[in-house]
Biotite code that builds the C-alpha atoms (Angstrom):
import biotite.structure as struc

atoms = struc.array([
    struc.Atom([0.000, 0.000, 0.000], chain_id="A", res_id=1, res_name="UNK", atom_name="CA", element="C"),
    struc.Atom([1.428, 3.405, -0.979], chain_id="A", res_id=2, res_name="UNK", atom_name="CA", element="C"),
    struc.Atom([0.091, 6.892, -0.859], chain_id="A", res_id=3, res_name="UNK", atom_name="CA", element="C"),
    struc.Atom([-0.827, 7.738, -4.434], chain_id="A", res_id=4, res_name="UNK", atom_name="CA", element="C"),
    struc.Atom([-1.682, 10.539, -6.491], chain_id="A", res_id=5, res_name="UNK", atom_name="CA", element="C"),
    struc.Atom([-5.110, 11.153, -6.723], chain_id="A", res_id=6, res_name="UNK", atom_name="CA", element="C"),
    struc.Atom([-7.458, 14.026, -7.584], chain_id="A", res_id=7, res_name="UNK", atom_name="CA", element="C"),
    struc.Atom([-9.639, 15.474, -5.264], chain_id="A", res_id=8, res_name="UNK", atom_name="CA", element="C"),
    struc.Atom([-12.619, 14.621, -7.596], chain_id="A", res_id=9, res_name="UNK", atom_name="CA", element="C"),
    struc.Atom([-11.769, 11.199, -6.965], chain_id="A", res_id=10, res_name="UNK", atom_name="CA", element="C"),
    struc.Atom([-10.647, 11.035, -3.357], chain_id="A", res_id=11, res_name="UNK", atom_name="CA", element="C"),
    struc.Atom([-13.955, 12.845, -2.757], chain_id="A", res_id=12, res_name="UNK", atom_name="CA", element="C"),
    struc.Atom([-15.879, 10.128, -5.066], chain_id="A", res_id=13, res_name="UNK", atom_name="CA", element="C"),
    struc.Atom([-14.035, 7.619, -2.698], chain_id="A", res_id=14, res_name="UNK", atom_name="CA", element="C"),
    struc.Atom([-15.410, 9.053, 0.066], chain_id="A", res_id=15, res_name="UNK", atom_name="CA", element="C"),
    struc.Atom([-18.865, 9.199, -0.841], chain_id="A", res_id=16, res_name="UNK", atom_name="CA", element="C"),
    struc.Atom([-18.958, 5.437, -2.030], chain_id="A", res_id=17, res_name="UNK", atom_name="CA", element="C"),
    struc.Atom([-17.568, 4.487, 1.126], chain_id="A", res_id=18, res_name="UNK", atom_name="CA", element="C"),
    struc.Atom([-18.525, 6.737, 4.044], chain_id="A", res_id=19, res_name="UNK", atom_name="CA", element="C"),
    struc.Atom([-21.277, 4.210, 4.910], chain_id="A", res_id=20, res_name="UNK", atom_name="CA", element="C"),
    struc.Atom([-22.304, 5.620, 8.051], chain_id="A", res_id=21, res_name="UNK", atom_name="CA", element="C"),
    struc.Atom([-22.454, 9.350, 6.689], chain_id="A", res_id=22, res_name="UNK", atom_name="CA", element="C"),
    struc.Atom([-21.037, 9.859, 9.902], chain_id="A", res_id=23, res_name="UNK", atom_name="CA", element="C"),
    struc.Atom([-17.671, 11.449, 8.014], chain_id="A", res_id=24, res_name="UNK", atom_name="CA", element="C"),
    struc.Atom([-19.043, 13.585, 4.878], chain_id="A", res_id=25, res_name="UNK", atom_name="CA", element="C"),
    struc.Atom([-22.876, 13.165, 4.868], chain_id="A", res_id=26, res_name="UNK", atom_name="CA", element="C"),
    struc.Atom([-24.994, 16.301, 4.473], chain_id="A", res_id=27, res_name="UNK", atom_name="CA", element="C"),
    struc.Atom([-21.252, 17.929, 2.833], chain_id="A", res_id=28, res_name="UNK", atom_name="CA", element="C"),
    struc.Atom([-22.462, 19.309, -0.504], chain_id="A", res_id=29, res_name="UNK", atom_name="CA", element="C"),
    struc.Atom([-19.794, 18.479, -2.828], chain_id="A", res_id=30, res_name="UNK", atom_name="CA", element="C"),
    struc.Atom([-18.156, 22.018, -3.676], chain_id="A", res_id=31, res_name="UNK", atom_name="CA", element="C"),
    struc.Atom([-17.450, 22.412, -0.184], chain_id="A", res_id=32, res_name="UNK", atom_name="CA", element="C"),
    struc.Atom([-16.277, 19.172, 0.628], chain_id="A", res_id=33, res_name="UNK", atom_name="CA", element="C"),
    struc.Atom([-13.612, 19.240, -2.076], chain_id="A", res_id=34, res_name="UNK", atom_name="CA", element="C"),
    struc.Atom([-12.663, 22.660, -0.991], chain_id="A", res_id=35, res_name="UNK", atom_name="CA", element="C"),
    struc.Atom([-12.390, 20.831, 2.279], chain_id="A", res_id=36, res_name="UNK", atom_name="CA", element="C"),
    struc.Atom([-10.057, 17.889, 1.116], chain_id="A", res_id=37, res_name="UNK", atom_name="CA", element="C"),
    struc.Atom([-8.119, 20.183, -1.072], chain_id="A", res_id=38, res_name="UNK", atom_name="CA", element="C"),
    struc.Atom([-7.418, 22.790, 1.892], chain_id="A", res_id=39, res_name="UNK", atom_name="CA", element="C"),
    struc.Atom([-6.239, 19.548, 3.852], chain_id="A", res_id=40, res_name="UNK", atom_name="CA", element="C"),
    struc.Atom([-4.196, 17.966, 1.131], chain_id="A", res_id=41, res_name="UNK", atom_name="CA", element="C"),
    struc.Atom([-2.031, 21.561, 1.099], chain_id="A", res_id=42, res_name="UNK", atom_name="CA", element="C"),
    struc.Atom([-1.423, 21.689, 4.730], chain_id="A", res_id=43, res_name="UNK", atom_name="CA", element="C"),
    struc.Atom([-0.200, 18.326, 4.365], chain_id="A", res_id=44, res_name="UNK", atom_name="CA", element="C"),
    struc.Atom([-2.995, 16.610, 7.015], chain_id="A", res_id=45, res_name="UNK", atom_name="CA", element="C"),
    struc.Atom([-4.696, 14.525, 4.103], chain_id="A", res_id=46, res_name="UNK", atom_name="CA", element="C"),
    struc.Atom([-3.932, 11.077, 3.859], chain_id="A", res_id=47, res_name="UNK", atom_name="CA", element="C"),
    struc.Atom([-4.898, 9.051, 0.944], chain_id="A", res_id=48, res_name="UNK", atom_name="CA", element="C"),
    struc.Atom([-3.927, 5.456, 0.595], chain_id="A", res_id=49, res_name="UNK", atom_name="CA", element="C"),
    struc.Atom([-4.265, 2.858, -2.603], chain_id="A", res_id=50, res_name="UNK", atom_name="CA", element="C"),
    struc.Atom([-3.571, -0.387, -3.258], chain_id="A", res_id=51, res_name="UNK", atom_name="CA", element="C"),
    struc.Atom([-2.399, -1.398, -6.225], chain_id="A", res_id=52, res_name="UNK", atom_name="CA", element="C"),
    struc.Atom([-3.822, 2.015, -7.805], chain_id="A", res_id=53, res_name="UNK", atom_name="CA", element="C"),
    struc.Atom([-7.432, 1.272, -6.177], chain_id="A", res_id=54, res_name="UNK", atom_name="CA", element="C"),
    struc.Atom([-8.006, 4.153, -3.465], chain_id="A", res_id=55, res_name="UNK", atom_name="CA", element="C"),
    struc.Atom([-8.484, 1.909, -0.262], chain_id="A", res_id=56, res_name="UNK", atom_name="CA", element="C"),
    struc.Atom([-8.480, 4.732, 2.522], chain_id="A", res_id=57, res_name="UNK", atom_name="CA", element="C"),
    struc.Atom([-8.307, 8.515, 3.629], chain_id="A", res_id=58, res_name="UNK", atom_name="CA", element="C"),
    struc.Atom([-7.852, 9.934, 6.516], chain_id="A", res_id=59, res_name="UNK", atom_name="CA", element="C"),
    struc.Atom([-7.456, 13.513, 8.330], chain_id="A", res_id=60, res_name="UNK", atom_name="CA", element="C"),
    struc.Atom([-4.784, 13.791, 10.508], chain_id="A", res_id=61, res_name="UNK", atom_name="CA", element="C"),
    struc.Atom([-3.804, 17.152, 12.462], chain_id="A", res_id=62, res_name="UNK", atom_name="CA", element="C"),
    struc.Atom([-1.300, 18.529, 14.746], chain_id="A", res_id=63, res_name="UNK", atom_name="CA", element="C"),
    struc.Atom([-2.679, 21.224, 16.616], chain_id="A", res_id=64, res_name="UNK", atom_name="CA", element="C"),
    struc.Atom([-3.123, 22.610, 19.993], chain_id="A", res_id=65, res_name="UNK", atom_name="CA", element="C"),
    struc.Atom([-5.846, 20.788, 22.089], chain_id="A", res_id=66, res_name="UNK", atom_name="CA", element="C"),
    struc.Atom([-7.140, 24.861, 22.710], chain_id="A", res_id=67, res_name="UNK", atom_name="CA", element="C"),
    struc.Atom([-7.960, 24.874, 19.229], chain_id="A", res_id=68, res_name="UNK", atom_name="CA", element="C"),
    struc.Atom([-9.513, 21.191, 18.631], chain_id="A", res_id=69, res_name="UNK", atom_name="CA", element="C"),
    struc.Atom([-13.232, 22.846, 18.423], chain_id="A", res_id=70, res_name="UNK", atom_name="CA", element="C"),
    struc.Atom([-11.786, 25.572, 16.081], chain_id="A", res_id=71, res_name="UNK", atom_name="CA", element="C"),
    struc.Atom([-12.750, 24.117, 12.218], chain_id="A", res_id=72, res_name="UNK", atom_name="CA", element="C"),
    struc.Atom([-9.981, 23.656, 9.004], chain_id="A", res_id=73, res_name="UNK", atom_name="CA", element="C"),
    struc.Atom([-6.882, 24.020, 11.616], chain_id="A", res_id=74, res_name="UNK", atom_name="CA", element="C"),
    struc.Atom([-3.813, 24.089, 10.087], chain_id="A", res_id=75, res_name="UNK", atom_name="CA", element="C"),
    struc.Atom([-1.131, 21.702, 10.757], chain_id="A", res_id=76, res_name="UNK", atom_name="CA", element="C"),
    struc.Atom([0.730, 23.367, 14.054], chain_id="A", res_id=77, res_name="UNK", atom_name="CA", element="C"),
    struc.Atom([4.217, 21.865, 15.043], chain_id="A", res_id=78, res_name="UNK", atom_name="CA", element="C"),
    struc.Atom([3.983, 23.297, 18.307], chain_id="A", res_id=79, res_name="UNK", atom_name="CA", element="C"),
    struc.Atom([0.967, 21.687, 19.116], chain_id="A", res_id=80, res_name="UNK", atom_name="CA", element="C"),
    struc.Atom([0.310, 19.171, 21.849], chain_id="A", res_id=81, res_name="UNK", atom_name="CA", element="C"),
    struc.Atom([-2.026, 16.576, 20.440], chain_id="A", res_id=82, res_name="UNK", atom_name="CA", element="C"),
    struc.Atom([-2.912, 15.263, 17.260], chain_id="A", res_id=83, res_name="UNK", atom_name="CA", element="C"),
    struc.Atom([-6.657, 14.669, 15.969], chain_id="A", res_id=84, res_name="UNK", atom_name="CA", element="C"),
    struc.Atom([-7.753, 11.834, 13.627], chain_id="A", res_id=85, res_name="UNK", atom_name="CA", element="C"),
    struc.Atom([-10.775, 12.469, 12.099], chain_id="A", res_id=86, res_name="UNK", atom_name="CA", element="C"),
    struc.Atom([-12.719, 11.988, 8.476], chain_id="A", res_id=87, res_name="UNK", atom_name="CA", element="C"),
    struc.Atom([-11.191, 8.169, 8.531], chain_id="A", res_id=88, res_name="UNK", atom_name="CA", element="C"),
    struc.Atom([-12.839, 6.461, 5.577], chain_id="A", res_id=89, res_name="UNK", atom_name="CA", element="C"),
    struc.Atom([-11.185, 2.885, 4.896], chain_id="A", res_id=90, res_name="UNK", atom_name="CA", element="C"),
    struc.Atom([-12.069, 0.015, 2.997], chain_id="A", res_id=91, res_name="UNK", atom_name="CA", element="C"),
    struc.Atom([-9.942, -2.099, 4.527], chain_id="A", res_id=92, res_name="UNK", atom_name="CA", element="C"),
    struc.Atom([-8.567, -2.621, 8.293], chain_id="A", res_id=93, res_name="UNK", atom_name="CA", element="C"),
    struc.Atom([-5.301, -2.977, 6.063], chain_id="A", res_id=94, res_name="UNK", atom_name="CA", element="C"),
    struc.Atom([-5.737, 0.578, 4.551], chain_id="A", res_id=95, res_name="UNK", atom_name="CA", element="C"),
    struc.Atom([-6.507, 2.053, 7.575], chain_id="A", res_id=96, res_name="UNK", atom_name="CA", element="C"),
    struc.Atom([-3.139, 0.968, 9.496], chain_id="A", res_id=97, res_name="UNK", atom_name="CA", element="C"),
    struc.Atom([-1.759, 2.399, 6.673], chain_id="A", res_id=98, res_name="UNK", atom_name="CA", element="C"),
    struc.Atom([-3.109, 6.108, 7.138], chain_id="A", res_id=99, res_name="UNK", atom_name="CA", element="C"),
    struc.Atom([-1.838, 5.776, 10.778], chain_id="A", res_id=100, res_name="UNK", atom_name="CA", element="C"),
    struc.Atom([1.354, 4.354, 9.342], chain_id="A", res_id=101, res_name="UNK", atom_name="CA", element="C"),
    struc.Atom([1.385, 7.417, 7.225], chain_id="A", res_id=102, res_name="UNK", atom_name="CA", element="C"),
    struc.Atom([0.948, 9.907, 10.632], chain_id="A", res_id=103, res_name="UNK", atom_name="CA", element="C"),
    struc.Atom([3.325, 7.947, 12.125], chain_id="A", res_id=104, res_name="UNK", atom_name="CA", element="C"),
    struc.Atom([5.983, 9.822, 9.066], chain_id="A", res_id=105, res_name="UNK", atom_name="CA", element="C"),
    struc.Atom([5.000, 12.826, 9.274], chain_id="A", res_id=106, res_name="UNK", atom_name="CA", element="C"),
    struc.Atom([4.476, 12.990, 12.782], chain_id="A", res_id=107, res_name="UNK", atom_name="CA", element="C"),
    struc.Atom([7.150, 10.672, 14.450], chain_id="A", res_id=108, res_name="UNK", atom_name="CA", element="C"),
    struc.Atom([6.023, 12.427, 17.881], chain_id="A", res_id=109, res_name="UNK", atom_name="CA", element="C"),
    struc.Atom([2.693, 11.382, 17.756], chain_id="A", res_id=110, res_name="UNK", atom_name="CA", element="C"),
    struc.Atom([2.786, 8.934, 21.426], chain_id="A", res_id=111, res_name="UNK", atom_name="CA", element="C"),
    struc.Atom([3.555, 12.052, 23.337], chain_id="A", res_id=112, res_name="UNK", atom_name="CA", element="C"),
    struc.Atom([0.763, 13.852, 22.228], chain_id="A", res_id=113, res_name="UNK", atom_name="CA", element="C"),
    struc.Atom([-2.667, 13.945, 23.396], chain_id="A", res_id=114, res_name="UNK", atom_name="CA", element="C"),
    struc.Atom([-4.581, 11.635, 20.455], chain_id="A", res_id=115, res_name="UNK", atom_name="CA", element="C"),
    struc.Atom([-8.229, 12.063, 19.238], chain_id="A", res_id=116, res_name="UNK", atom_name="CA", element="C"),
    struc.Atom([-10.344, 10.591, 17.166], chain_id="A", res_id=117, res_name="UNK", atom_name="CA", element="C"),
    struc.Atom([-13.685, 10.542, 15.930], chain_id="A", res_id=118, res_name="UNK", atom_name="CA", element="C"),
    struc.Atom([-15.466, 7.189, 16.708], chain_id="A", res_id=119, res_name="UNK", atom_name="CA", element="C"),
    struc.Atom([-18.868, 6.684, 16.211], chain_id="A", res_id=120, res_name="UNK", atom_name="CA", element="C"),
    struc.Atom([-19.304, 10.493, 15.197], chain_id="A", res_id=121, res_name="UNK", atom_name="CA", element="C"),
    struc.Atom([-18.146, 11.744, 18.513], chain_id="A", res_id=122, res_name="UNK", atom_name="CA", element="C"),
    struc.Atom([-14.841, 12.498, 19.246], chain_id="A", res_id=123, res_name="UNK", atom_name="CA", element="C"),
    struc.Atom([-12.720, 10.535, 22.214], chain_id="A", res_id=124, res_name="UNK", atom_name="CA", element="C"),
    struc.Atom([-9.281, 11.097, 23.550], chain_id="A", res_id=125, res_name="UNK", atom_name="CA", element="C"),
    struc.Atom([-7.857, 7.713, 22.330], chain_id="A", res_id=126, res_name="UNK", atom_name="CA", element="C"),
    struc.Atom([-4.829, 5.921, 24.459], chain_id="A", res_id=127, res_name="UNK", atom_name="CA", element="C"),
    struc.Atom([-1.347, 5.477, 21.944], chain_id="A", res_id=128, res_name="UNK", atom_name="CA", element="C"),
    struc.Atom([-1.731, 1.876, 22.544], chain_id="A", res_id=129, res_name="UNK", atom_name="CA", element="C"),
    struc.Atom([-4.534, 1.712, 20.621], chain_id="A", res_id=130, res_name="UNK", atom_name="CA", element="C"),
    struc.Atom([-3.300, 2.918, 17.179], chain_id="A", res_id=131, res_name="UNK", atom_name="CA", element="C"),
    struc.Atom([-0.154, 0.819, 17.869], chain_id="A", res_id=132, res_name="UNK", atom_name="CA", element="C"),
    struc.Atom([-2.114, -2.021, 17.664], chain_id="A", res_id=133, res_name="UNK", atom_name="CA", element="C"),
    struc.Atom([-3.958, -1.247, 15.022], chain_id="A", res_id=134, res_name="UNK", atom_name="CA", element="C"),
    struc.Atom([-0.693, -0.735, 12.947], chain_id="A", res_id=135, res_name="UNK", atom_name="CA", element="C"),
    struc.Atom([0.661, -3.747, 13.945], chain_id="A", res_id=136, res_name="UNK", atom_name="CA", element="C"),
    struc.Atom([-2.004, -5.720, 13.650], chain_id="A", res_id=137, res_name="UNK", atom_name="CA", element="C"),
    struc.Atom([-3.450, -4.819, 10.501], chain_id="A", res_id=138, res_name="UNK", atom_name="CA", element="C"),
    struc.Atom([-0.292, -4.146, 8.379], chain_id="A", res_id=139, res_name="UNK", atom_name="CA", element="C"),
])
């Protein structure tokens, strides 16, 4: 699995064909959700994963300052002190150890930051331990 090079048209087509629940993108008319995955690919908190050229996952992952976790469209912060995980659209367990994989890179910090995540459409502070194993599990 690789990070690949995608349009927005079809990382957003992704999305919609596989955010089951709605619980990610439903309700987002599609202008502004594009404008919301491109804004996200530029600040470099996008991940998009495929498998064998076949889009598999996406996820948005940001380093920011837990002040400014209700704040919308934060930009990446490097000072900040925990890291949110939200938007996580996978088709596989497999492609989503990979997006965390993928934070892990850009973010080699990430276990001494306060972690978030959106489960079930509400967001939870979320213990290291548990994205470790879903890396290493799932890989």
């Amino acid at each position: 699995m690789s990070e690949g090079d995608h349009s927005i048209d079809s990382v957003l087509r992704f999305a919609r064909a596989n955010d089951h629940r709605n619980w990610c993108f439903g309700g987002w008319p599609d202008d502004i959700m594009g404008i919301y995955l491109s804004w996200h690919h530029s600040n470099g908190s996008l991940v998009v994963v495929e498998d064998n050229g076949e889009l598999v996952a996406l996820a948005v992952g940001t380093k920011m300052l837990e002040a400014d976790i209700d704040k919308h469209w934060r930009a990446w912060d490097e000072s900040g002190d925990c890291m949110l995980l939200q938007d996580v659209v996978a088709k596989t367990k497999q492609g989503l150890a990979a997006c965390l994989d993928e934070l892990d890179v850009r973010c080699p910090e990430w276990r001494e930051l306060k972690l978030f995540a959106s489960r079930h459409g509400k967001r939870k502070q979320i213990k290291p331990e548990v994205f470790e194993r879903i890396i290493e599990r799932w890989k």
